[in-house]
C-alpha positions as CSV (number, residue, x, y, z in Angstrom):
1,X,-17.2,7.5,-3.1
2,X,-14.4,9.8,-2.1
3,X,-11.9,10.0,-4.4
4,X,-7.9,11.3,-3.2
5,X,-7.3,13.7,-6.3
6,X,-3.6,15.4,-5.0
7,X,-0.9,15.6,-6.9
8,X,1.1,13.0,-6.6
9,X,4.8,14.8,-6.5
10,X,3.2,17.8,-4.3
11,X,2.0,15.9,-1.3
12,X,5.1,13.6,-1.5
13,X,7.2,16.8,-1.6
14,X,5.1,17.7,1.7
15,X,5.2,14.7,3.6
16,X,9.4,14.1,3.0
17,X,8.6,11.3,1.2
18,X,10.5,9.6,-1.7
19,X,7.9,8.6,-5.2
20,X,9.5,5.5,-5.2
21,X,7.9,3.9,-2.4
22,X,4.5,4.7,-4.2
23,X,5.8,3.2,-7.1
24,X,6.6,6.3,-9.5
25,X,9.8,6.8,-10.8
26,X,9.6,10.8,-11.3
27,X,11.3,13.1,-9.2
28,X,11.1,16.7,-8.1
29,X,13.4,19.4,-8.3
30,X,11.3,21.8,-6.3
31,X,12.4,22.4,-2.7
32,X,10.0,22.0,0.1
33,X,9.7,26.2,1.6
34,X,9.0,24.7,5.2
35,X,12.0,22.2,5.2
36,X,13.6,24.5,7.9
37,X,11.1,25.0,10.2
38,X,10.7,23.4,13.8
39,X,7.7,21.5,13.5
40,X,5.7,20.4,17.0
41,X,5.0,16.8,18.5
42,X,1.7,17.0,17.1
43,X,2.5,18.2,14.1
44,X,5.0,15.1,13.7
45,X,2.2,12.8,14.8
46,X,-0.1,14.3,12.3
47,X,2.9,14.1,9.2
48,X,3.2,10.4,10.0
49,X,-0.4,9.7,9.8
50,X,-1.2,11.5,7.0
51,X,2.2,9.5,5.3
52,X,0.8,6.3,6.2
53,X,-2.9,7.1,5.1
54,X,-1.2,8.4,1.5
55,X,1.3,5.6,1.1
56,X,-1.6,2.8,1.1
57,X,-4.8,5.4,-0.1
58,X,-6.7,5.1,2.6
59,X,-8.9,7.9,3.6
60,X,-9.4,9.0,7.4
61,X,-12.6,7.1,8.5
62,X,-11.3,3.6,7.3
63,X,-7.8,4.3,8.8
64,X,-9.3,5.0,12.0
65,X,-11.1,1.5,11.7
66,X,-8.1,0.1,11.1
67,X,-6.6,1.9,14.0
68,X,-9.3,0.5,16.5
69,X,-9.4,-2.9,15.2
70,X,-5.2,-3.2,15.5
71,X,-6.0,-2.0,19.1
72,X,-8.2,-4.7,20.2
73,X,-5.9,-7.5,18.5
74,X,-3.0,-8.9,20.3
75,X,0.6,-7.5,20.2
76,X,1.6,-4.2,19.4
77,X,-1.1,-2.3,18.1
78,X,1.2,0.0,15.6
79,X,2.5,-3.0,14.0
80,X,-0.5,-4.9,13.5
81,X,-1.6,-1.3,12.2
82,X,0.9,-1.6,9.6
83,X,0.1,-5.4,8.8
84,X,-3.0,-4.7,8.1
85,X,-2.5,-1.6,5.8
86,X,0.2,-4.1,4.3
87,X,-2.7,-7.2,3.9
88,X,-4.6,-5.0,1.5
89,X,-5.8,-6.8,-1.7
90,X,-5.0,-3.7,-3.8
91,X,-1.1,-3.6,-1.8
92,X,-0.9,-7.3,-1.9
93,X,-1.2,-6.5,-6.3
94,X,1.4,-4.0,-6.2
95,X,3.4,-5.9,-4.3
96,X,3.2,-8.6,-6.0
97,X,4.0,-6.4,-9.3
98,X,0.9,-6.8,-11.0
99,X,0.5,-2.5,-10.8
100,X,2.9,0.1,-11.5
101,X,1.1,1.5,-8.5
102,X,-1.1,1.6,-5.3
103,X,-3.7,3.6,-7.5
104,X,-3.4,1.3,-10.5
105,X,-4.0,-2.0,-8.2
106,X,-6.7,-0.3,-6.7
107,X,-8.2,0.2,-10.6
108,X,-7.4,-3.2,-11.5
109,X,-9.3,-5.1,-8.5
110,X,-12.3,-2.4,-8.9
111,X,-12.5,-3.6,-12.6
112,X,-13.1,-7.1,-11.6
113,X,-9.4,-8.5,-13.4
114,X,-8.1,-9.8,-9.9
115,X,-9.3,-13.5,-8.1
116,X,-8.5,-14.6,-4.9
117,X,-8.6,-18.4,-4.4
118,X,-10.0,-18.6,-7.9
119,X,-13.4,-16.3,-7.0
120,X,-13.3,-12.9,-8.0
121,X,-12.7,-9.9,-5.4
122,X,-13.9,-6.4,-6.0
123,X,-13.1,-4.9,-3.0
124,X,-9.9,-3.4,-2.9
125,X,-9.8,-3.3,1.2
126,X,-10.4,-7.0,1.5
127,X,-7.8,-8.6,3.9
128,X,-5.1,-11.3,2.5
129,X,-4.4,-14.1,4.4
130,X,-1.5,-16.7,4.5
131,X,-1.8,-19.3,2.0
132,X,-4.1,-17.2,0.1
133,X,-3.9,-17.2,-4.0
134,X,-3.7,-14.1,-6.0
135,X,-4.1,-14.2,-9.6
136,X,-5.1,-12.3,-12.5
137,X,-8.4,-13.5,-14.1
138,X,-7.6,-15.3,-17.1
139,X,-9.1,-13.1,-20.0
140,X,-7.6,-10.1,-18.6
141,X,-3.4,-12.2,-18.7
142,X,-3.7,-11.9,-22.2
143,X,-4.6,-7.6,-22.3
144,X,-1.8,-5.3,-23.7
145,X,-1.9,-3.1,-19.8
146,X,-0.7,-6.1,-17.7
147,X,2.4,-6.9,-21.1
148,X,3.6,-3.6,-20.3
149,X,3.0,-3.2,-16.7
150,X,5.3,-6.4,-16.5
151,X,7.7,-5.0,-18.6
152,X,7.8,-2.2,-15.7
153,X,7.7,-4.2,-12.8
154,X,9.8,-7.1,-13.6
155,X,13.0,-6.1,-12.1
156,X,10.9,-5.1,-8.8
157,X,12.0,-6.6,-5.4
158,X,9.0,-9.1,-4.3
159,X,8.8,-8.9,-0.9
160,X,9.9,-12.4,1.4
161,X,6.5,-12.9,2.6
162,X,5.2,-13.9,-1.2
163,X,5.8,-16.2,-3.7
164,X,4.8,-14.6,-7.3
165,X,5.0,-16.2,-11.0
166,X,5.3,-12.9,-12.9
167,X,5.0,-14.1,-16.4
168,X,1.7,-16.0,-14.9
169,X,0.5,-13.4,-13.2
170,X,-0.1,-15.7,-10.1
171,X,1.1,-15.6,-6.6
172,X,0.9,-16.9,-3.2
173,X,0.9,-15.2,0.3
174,X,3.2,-17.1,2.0
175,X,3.1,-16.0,5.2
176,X,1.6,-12.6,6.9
177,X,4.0,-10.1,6.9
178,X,5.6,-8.8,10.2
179,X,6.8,-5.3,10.6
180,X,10.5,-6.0,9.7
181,X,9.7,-7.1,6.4
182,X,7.6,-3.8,5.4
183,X,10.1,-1.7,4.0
184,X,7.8,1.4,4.7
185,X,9.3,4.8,6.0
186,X,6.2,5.3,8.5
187,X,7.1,5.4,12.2
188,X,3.6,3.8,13.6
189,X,4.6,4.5,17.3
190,X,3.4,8.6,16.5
191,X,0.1,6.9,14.9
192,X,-0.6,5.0,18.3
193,X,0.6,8.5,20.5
194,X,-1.5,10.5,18.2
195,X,-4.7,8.2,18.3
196,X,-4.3,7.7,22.1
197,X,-4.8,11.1,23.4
C-alpha cells in the first residue's frame, strides 16, 4: 500500500495552504522562495489538484476514479467531486471530531475502532450516506486516545450536514453535504479544466 510520507508543514507551505484545514495547529515561519513567481494555467490546475488530493489523502489513481465517477453522475461534476472526497468514512470521522486529523481517522477506521450502522468498516474510502450512523466501537470509547483526542476536538465547529454526540462518540449524517457547506479552499472548476484536456 502506498503510503504519503511528506512533511506535513513543507507541502502545506508549497501548496499556500493553511495546517488548520488539515487539522494541525502548528505554524511555519519559513517563507515560501517561489511565492513571487508567475505561475502558468497549468501549473494552477496542477496546485489545485494536488491541494485537493493532500487535503483528503488520496493518492492519484483513486482521485482520478473519483474524477470519472463525478463525471458520469448528474450535476456539476467538480462539486460532486468534492462531495464525494467530502463522503469519505475517514473525513466523515474527522469531521465529526473523532480525529485530530485526516491521517489519524484514516488510522482509526484501519484499526477496526469505527462502525457504521452498528457493523464495522475497515475501509477508510467507503462512501457515507444520509441517514447513515457513525460511531466508535464500544471497547475502543472507553481507550485513553479518543479522552484526549476529545479534549482537542471539542471546541471544533461540526459541520451542518451532521448531527454528532461528542462525549458518545456517535453521530449521524444528516444529509449529504453540498458544496456550500464544505469549507475547503480548493477551487474544483481547475480540477474539471485540468482532467478535461
Amino acid at each position: 500500500m502506498a503510503v504519503n510520507r511528506v512533511p506535513v508543514l513543507k507541502r502545506c507551505r508549497s501548496l499556500g495552504l493553511e495546517p488548520s484545514y488539515l487539522g494541525y495547529d502548528k505554524k511555519s515561519n519559513r517563507q515560501n522562495l517561489r511565492a513571487g513567481k508567475k505561475v502558468s494555467e497549468y501549473g494552477l490546475q496542477l496546485r489545485e489538484k494536488q491541494k485537493a488530493k493532500f487535503i483528503y489523502g488520496v493518492l492519484e489513481k483513486p482521485f482520478r476514479n473519483y474524477y470519472e465517477k463525478a463525471d458520469r453522475m448528474k450535476g456539476m461534476t467538480g462539486e460532486n467531486l468534492m462531495t464525494m472526497l467530502e463522503r469519505r468514512l475517514d473525513n466523515v470521522v474527522f469531521r465529526m471530531g473523532f480525529a485530530r486529523t485526516r491521517r489519524e481517522a484514516r488510522q482509526i477506521v484501519g484499526h477496526k475502532h469505527i462502525l457504521v450502522n452498528g457493523k464495522r468498516v475497515t475501509i477508510p474510502s467507503y462512501l457515507i450516506k444520509a441517514g447513515d450512523v457513525i460511531e466508535v466501537k464500544e471497547s475502543a470509547k472507553s481507550m485513553q486516545r479518543y479522552k484526549d483526542i476529545v479534549e482537542v476536538t471539542g471546541g471544533r465547529l461540526v459541520p451542518e450536514w451532521m448531527d454528532v454526540d461528542i462525549e458518545g462518540l456517535k453521530g449521524t449524517v444528516k444529509n449529504l453535504p453540498t458544496r456550500e457547506m464544505i469549507d475547503v479552499p480548493v477551487n474544483e472548476m481547475l480540477i474539471v479544466e485540468l482532467y478535461s484536456k
